[in-house]
KEPANU-352751 format. One record per residue (C-alpha): x, y, z; residue in one letter; residue number from 1. Coordinates in steps of 0.5 Angstrom, whole numbers, plus 500, padded with zeros to 3 digits. Example, Ala and Ser with C-alpha at 12.3 -4.5 7.8 and 13.67 -1.06 7.14 Angstrom:
<atoms>
((525; 491; 516); "A"; 1)
((527; 498; 514); "S"; 2)
</atoms>
This chain:
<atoms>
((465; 501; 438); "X"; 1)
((459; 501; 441); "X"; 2)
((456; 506; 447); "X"; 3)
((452; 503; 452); "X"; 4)
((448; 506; 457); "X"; 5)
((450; 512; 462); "X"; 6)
((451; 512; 470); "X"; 7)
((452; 517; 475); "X"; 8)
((459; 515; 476); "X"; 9)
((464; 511; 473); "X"; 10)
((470; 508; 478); "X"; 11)
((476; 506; 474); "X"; 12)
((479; 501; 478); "X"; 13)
((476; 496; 485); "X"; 14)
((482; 497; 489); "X"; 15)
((483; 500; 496); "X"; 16)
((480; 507; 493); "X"; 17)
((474; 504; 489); "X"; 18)
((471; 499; 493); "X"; 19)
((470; 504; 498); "X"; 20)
((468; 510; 494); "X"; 21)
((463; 504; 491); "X"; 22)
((460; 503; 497); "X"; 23)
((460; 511; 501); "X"; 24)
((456; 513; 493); "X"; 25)
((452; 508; 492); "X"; 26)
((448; 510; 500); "X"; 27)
((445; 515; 495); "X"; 28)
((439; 510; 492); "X"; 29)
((438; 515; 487); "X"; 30)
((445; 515; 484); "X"; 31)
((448; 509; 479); "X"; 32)
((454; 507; 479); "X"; 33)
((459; 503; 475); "X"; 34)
((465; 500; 477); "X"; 35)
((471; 498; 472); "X"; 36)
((477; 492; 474); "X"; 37)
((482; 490; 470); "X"; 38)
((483; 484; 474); "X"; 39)
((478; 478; 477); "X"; 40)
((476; 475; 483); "X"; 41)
((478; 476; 490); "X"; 42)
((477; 469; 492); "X"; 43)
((483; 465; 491); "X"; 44)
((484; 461; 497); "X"; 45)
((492; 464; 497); "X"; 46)
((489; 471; 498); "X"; 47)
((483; 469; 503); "X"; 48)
((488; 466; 508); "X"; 49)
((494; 471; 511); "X"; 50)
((499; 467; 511); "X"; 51)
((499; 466; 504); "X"; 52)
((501; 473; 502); "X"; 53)
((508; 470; 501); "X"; 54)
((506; 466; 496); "X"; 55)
((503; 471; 491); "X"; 56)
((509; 475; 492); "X"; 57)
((514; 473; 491); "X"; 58)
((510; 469; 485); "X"; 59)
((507; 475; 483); "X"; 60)
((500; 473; 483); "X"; 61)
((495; 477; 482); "X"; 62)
((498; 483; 480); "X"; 63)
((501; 486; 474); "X"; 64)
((508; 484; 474); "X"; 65)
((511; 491; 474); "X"; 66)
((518; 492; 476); "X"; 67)
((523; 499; 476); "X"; 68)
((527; 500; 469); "X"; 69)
((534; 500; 472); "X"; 70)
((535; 503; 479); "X"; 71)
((542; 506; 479); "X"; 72)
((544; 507; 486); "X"; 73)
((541; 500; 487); "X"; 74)
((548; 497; 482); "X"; 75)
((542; 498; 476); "X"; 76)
((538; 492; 478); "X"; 77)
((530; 492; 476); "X"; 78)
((527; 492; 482); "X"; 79)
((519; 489; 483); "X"; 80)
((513; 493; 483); "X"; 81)
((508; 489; 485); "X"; 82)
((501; 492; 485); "X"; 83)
((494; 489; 485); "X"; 84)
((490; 487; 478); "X"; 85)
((485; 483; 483); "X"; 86)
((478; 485; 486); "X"; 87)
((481; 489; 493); "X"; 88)
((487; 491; 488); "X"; 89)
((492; 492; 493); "X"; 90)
((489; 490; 499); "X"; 91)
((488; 484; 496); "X"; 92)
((496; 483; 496); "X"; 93)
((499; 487; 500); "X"; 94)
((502; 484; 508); "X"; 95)
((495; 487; 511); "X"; 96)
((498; 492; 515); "X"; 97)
((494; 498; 518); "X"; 98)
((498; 503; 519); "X"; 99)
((495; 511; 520); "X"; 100)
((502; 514; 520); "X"; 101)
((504; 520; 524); "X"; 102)
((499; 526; 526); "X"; 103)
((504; 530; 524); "X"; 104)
((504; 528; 516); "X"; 105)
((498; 530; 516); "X"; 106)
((498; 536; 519); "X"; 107)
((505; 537; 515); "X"; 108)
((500; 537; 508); "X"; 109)
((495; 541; 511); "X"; 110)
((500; 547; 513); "X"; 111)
((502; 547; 505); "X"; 112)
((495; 548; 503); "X"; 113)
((491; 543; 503); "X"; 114)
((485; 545; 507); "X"; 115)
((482; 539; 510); "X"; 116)
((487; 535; 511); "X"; 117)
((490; 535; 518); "X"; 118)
((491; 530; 522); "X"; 119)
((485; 533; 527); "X"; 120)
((480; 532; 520); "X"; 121)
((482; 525; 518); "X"; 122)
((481; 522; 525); "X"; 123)
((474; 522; 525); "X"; 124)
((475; 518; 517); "X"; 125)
((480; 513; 520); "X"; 126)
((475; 512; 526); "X"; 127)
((470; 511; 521); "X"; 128)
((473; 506; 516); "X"; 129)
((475; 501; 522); "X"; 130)
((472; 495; 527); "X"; 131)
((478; 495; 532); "X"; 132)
((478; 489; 537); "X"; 133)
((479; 494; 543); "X"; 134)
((474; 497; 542); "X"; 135)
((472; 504; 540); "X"; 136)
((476; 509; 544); "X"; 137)
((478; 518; 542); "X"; 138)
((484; 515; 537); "X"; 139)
((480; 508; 535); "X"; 140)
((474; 507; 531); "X"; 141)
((469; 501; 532); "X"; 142)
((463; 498; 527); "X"; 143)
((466; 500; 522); "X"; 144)
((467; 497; 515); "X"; 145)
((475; 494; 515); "X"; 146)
((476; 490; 521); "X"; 147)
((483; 491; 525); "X"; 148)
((487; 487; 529); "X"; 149)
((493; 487; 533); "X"; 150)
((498; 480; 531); "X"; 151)
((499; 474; 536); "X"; 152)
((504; 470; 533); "X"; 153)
((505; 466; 539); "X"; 154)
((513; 466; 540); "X"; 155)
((518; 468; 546); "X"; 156)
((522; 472; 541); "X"; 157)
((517; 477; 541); "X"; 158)
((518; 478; 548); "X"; 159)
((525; 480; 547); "X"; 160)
((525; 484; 541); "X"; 161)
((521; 489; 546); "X"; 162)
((526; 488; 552); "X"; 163)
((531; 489; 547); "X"; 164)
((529; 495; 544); "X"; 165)
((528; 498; 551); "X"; 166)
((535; 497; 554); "X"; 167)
((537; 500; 547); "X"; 168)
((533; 507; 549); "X"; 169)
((528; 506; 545); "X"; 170)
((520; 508; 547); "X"; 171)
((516; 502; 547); "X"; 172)
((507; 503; 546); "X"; 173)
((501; 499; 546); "X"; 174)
((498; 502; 539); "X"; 175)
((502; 504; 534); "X"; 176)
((496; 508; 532); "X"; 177)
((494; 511; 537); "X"; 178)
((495; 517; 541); "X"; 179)
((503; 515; 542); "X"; 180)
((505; 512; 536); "X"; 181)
((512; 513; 536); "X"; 182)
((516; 506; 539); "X"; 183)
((516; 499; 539); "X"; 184)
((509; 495; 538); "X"; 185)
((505; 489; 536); "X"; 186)
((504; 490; 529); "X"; 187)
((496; 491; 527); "X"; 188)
((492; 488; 521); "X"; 189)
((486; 488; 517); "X"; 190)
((484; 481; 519); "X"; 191)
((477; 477; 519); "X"; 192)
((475; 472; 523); "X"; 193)
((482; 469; 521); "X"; 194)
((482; 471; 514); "X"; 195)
((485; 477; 510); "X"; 196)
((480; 484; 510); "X"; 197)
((480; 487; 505); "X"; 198)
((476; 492; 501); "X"; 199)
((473; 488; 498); "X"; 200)
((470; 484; 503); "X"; 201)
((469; 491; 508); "X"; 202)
((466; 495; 502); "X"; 203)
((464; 493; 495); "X"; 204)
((460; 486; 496); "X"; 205)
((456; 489; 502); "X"; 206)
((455; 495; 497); "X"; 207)
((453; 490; 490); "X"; 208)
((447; 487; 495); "X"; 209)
((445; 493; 493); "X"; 210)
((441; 494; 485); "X"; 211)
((445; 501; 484); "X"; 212)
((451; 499; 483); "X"; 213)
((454; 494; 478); "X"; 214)
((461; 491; 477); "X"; 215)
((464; 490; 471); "X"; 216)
((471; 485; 472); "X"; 217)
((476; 484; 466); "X"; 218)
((476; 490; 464); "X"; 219)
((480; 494; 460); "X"; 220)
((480; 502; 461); "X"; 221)
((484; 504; 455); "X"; 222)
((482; 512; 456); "X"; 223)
((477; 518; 459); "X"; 224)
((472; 521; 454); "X"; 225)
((473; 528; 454); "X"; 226)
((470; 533; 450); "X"; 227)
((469; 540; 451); "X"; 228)
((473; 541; 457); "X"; 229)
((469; 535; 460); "X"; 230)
((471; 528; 462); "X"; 231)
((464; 524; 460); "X"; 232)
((466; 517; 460); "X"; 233)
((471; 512; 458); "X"; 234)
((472; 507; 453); "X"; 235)
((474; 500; 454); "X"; 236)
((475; 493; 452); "X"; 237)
((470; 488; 455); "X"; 238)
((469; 482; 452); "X"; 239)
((472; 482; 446); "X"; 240)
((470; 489; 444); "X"; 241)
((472; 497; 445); "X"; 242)
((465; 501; 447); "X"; 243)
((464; 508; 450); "X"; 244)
((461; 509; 458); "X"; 245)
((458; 515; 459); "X"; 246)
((459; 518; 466); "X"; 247)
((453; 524; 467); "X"; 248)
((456; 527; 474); "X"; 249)
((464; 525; 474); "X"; 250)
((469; 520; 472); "X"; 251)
((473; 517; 478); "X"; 252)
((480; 514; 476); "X"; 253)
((482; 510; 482); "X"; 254)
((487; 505; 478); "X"; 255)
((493; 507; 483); "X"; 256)
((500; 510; 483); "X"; 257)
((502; 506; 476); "X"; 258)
((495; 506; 471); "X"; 259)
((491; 512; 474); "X"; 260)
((498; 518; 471); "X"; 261)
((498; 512; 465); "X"; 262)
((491; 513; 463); "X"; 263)
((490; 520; 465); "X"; 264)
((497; 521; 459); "X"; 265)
((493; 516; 455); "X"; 266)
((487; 521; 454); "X"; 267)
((492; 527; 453); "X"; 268)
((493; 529; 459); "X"; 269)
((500; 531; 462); "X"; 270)
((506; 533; 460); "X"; 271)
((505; 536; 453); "X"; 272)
((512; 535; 451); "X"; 273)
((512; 528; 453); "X"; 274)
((506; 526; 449); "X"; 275)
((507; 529; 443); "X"; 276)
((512; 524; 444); "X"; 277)
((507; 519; 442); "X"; 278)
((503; 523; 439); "X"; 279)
((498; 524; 443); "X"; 280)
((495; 531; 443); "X"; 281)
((495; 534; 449); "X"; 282)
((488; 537; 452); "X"; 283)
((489; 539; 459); "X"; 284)
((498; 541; 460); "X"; 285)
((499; 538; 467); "X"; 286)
((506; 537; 467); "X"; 287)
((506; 533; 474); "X"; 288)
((502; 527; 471); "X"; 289)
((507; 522; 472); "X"; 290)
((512; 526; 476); "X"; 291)
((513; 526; 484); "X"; 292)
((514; 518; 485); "X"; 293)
((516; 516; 491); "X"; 294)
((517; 510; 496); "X"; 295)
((519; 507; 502); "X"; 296)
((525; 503; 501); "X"; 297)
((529; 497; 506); "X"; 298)
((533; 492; 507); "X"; 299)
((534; 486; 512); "X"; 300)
((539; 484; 517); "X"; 301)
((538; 477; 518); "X"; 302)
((540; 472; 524); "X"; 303)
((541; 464; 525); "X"; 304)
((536; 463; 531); "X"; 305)
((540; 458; 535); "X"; 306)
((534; 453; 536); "X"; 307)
((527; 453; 532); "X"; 308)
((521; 456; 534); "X"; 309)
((515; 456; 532); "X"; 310)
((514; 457; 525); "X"; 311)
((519; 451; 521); "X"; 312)
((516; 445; 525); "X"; 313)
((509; 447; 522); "X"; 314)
((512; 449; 515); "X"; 315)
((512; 441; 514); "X"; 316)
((508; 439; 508); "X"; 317)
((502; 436; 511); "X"; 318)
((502; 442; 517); "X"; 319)
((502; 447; 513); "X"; 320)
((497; 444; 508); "X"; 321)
((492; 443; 514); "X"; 322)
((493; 450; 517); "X"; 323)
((491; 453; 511); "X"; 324)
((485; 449; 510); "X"; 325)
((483; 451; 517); "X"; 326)
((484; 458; 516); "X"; 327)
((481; 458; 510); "X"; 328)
((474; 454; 513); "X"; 329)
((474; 455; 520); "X"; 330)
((477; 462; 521); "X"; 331)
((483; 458; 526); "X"; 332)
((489; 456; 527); "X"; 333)
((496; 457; 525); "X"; 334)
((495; 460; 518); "X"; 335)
((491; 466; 520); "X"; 336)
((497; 470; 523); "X"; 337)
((503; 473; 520); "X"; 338)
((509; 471; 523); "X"; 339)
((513; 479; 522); "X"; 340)
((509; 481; 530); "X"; 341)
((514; 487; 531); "X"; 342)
((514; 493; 528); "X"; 343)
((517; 499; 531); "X"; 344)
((517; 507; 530); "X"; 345)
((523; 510; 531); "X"; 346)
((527; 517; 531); "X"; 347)
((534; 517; 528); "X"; 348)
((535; 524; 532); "X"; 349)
((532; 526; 537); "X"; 350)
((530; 532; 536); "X"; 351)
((527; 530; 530); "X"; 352)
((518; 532; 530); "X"; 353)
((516; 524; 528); "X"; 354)
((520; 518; 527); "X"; 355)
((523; 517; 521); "X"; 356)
((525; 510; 521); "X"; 357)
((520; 503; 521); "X"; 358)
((523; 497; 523); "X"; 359)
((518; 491; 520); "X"; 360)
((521; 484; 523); "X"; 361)
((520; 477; 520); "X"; 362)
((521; 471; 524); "X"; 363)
((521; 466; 518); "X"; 364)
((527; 463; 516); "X"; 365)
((530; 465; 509); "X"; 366)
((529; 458; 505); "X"; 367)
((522; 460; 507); "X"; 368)
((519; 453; 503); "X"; 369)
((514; 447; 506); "X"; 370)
((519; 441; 507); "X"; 371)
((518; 434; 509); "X"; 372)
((523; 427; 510); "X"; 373)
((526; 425; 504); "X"; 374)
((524; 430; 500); "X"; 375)
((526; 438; 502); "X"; 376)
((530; 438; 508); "X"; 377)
((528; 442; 514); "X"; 378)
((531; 450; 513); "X"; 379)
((534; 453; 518); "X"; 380)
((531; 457; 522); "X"; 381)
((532; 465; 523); "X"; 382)
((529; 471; 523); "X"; 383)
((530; 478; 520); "X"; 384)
((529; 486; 521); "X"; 385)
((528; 490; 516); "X"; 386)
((530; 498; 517); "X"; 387)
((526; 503; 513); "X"; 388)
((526; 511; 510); "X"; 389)
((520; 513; 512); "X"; 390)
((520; 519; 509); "X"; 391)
((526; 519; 503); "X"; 392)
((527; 525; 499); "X"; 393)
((528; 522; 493); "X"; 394)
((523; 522; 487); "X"; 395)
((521; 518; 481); "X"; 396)
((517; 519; 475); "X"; 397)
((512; 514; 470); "X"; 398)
((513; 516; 463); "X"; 399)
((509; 513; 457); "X"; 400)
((512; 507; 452); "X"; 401)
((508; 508; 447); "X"; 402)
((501; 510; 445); "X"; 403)
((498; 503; 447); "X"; 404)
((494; 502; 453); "X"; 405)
((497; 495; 454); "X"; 406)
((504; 497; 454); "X"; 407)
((507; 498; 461); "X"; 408)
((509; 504; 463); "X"; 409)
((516; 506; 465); "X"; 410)
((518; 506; 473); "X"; 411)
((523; 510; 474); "X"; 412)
((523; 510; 483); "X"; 413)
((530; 513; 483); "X"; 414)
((531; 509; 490); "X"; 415)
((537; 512; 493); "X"; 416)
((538; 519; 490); "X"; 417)
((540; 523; 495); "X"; 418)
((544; 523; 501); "X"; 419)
((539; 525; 506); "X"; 420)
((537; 518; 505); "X"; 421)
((543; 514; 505); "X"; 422)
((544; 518; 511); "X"; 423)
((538; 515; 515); "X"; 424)
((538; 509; 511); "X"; 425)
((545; 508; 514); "X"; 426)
((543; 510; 521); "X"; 427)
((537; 506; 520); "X"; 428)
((542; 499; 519); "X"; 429)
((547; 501; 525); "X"; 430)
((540; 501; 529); "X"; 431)
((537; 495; 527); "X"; 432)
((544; 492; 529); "X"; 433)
((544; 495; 536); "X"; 434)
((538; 493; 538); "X"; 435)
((540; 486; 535); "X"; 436)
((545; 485; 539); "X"; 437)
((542; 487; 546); "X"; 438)
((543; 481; 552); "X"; 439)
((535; 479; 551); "X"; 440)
((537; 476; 543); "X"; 441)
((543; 473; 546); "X"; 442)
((538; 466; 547); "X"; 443)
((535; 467; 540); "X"; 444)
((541; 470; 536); "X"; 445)
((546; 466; 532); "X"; 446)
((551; 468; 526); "X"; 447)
((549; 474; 522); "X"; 448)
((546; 470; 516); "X"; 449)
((546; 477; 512); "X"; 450)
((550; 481; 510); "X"; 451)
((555; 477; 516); "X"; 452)
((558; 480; 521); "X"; 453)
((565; 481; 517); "X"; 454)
((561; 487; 513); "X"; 455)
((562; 493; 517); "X"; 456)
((566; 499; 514); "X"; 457)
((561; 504; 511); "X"; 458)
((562; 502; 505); "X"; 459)
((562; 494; 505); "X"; 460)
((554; 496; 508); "X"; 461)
((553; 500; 503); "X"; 462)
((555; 496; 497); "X"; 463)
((550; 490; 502); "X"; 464)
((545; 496; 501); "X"; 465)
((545; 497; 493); "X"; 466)
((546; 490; 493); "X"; 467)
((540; 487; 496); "X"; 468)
((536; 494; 498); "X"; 469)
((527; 493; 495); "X"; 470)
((521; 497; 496); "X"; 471)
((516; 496; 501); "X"; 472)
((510; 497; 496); "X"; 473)
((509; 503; 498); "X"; 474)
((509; 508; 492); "X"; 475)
((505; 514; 491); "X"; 476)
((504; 521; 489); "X"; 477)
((504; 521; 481); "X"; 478)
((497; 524; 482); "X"; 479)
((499; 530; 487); "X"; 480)
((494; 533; 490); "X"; 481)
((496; 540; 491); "X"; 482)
((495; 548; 492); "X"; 483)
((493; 552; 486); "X"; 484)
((500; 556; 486); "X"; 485)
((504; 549; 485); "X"; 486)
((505; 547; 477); "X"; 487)
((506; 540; 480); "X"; 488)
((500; 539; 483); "X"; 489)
((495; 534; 479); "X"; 490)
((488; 535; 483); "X"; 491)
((486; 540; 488); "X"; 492)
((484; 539; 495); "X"; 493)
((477; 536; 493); "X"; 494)
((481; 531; 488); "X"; 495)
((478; 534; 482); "X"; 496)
((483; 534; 476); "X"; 497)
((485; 541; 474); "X"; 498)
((483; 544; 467); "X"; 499)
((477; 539; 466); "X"; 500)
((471; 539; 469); "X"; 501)
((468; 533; 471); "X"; 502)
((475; 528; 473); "X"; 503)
((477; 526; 480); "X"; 504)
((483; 521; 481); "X"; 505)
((482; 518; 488); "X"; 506)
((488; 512; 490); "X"; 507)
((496; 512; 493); "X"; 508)
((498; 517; 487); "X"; 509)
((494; 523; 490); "X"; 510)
((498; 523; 496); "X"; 511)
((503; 529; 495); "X"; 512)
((509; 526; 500); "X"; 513)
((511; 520; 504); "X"; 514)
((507; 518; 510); "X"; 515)
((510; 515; 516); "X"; 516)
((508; 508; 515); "X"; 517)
((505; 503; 510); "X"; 518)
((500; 507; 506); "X"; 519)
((493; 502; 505); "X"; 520)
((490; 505; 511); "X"; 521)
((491; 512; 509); "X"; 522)
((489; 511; 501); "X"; 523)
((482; 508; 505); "X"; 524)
((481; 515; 509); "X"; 525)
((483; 518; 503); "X"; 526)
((477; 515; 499); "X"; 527)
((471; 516; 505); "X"; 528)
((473; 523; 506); "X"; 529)
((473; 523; 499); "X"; 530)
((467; 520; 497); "X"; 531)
((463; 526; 502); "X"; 532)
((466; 532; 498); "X"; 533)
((463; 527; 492); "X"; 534)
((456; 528; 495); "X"; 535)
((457; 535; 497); "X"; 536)
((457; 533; 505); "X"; 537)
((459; 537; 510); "X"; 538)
((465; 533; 513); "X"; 539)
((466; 530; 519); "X"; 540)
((468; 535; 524); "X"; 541)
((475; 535; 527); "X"; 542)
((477; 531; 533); "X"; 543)
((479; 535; 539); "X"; 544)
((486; 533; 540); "X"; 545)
</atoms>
């Protein structure tokens, strides 16, 4: 094993979290800045292109093949975990969604202690990271880094979705990010001229034009060094061969909500009688590494749409192969949107403070493959809700296999556990349905597809949802970032490790609970407020709300 030369900072992982700390830190010319990722380029033409994303989902491209041990409340099946092993780590594999969540997650972290992190003291981090379309404004931001813009799917479906929701009672709103976030919406996302923005292409390689910050693809952190109550580097594999980087300032683990709990286990932190287990000799007793995993959970109510729109006729084989290219080349045509345009944020009681179901919608038939004559038949089209458990109470964990840092670790989501949200997950079921069936669908809306319109005693409904329920991918907290008087807690408010010196984690697994959304906005906001207690900045002031 071989030493080689020092840097400042050495980030673990150029994902949502690291590309953005890699250009926030490297705006200090004098500082030095290594970036280690386990995965490779980002310029497969499947990720650049929007339309795409379905692909490397469902064939688990460009991630790191994770799937749950068995769930079991979800009849013991083994559900995916995607996460991204690639250049922009999730954002390069994820839907493309922005969302902030609600005003009141934050203010919820806040009011537990953590300084710093109320809803008035992210905005002016969420308005940094962005270049929204519409133009700057008191909630949006403009001339950042991540473009942001709001879906056109050009479909009439879309106009009867909203009046469904209104006849239904449900609020509607112009910006599911803005100052009224609760209602229906137009879905928002990180798009660029017709391709997908991702971090990668908002952070790192503008940063990488610069000659102090070095990026190192495939390769492997197998563990942090730490010696004396101080992190001061981590061992790799690159190339072929084990060496050791040194870290002068700090050491940033940003490998997200699996691998960032399984290194920081690794190099014998966590807890001590789960690592003596593989005998790892435990150096800094955290028993929450690992511990508090959540996330959002959903099913879909499917419809048979009583003619085609859009979608199917350009999924012809010779169609959808030139939209791709012309994505892909120009920046135009059908391939650059997503055909899931609503999303709704809606209350399952009124007196709740925020809503705590999303409905995300799908306007794609089940048999979603290109098809032409005499090959693949023509699929019949259909569209789809989903309703989601914005905020579920139940909690997982990620415990080590084995001692090797190739072996996956085991994901328990523990999805279902507990009866607050099989509750709001029914409740969010018997809305969808309502609002499917509102007298603005009826031109659109054929037989119910799944789970049928013969399943409707609660416990058909839930034998549905134990049988089809997935994640949204949208897991976090194994890293929680908490007060000094919760046991639980990984990093402070600052995202330092506790008991050592010299080692932050900074991803989705910091964040203690659930927001009230999709979390890649969130994680970036996370980064750049971090990335100025890094430098020792004063934060941004907080908004006047």
């Amino acid at each position: 094993m071989t030493t080689h030369a020092s840097f400042d900072y050495v980030i673990i992982g150029a994902g949502s979290a690291g590309c953005t700390l890699a250009n926030r830190l490297t705006e200090d010319a004098d500082v030095r800045v290594l970036v280690i990722e386990a995965g490779g380029s980002d310029w497969d033409p499947i990720i650049q292109v929007p339309l795409g994303w379905g692909k490397i989902l469902f064939e688990r491209l460009h991630d790191w093949g994770y799937f749950t041990e068995p769930e079991p409340h979800l009849n013991n099946r083994k559900v995916e975990c995607a996460r991204g092993k690639v250049i922009g780590g999730c954002s390069s594999i994820n839907a493309m969604g922005y969302f902030r969540a609600h005003p009141a997650d934050y203010d919820r972290w806040a009011a537990s202690g953590l300084t710093g992190w109320s809803y008035a003291e992210a905005l002016p981090y969420f308005k940094k990271t962005e270049d929204w379309e519409g133009g700057g404004n008191p909630w949006r931001g403009s001339g950042g880094p991540l473009t942001t813009v709001r879906n056109k799917y050009p479909d009439p479906l879309v106009k009867a979705w909203f009046d469904a929701g209104k006849t239904a009672g449900h609020p509607f709103t112009e910006d599911h990010n803005g100052e009224h976030p609760e209602g229906f919406s137009m879905f928002q996302s990180t798009i660029r001229r017709g391709r997908r923005c991702n971090t990668a292409m908002a952070y790192l390689y503008p940063a990488l034009k610069r000659t102090n910050l070095t990026l190192w693809k495939k390769t492997f952190a197998l563990k942090l060094v730490i010696e004396g109550g101080r992190t001061t580097g981590v061992e790799v594999a690159r190339n072929s061969a084990v060496q050791t980087v040194n870290a002068t300032r700090s050491v940033i683990v940003s490998g997200g909500v699996i691998n960032s709990p399984q290194l920081l286990m690794l190099s014998g932190i966590g807890d001590p009688a789960e690592l003596s287990q593989h005998e790892i000799a435990c150096k800094v007793p955290l028993p929450g590494v690992g511990k508090n995993l959540q996330d959002h959970i959903s099913c879909g109510i499917e419809f048979e749409r009583t003619s085609d729109g859009p979608f199917v006729g350009l999924l012809r084989y010779d169609r959808i192969a030139l939209a791709m290219a012309q994505a892909y080349f120009f920046g135009t045509g059908f391939a650059t949107e997503m055909p899931g345009p609503i999303v709704a944020h809606l209350k399952s009681r009124p007196d709740l403070v925020q809503p705590d179901i999303q409905f995300l919608t799908r306007f794609v038939p089940p048999e979603s493959q290109p098809w032409f004559p005499g090959i693949r038949k023509r699929p019949k089209d259909a569209f789809m809700c989903r309703p989601v458990v914005l905020h579920p109470t139940s909690r997982g964990d990620v415990r080590l296999r084995s001692a090797d840092p190739r072996t996956h670790v085991a994901i328990r989501q523990n999805f279902l556990s507990t009866e607050e949200d099989w509750n709001t997950f029914r409740t969010g079921f018997d809305m969808v349905r309502e609002v499917a069936h509102q007298k603005a669908l009826d031109p659109f809306r054929g037989r119910e597809i799944n789970p049928g319109a013969g399943v409707k005693s609660r416990a058909d409904i839930d034998a549905y949802m134990r049988r089809t329920a997935w994640t949204v991918h949208h897991p976090l907290g194994t890293c929680k970032m908490g007060v000094a008087t919760d046991a639980m807690a990984v990093v402070d408010n600052e995202l330092r490790v506790r008991g050592v010196e010299g080692l932050r984690v900074i991803d989705a697994s910091v964040l203690p609970d659930m927001p009230g959304g999709n979390i890649n906005a969130p994680v970036i906001m996370v980064a750049e407020r971090a990335a100025d207690l890094i430098r020792g900045r004063k934060p941004l002031a907080p908004a006047t709300l």
